[in-house]
N, C-alpha and C positions, 0 to 999 in steps of 0.2 A: 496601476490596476493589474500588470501584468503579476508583480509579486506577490497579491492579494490573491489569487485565482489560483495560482502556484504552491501558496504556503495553505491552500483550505484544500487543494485537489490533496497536496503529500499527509495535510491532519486526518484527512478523511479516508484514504487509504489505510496509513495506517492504525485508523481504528476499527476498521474493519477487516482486517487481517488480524488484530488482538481479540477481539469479538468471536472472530470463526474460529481462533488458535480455544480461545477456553470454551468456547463452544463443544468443541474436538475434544480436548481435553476432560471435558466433564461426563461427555459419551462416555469416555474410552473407547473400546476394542469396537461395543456399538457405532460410535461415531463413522466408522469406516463403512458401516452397512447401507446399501441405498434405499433399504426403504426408513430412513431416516433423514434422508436430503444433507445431514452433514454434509458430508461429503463433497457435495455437491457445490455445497455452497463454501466451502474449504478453498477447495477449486479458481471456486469464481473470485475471490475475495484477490487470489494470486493477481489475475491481468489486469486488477484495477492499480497495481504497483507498476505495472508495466506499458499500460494502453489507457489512456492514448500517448500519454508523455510518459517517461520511466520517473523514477525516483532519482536517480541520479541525475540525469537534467536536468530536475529541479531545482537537486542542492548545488551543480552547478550554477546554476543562474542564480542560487541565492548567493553563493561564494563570490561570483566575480562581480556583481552588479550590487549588493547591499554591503557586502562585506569588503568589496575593492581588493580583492586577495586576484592574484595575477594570475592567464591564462596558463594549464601547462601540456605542452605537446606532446 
């Protein structure tokens, strides 16, 4: 269960940081303006990489526990 929850939190991020990147991207210069909420939502898109579990955590726990690849310190 726990790798399930893990591998749809890290899909789900980042589709939503590629979503807000061409989002951005299709603004242009606009995108950066606030009354257009890009921005905004550019922003927000970032802490879901990071909060509540990081992306790296992830691929940890995908590395050591699906993949059997050994701890490194």
């Amino acid at each position: 269960m726990a790798l399930k929850a893990n591998m749809a939190k890290l899909l789900a991020s980042e589709a939503s940081w590629e979503a807000a990147n061409v989002a951005l991207q299709s603004h242009g210069g606009f995108g950066f303006a606030e009354e257009y909420d890009i921005e905004r939502k550019f922003r927000e898109t970032r802490l879901f990489q990071v909060a509540p579990i990081s992306t790296n955590l992830i691929l940890s726990y995908v590395g050591q526990h699906v993949l059997k690849m050994p701890r490194s310190f």
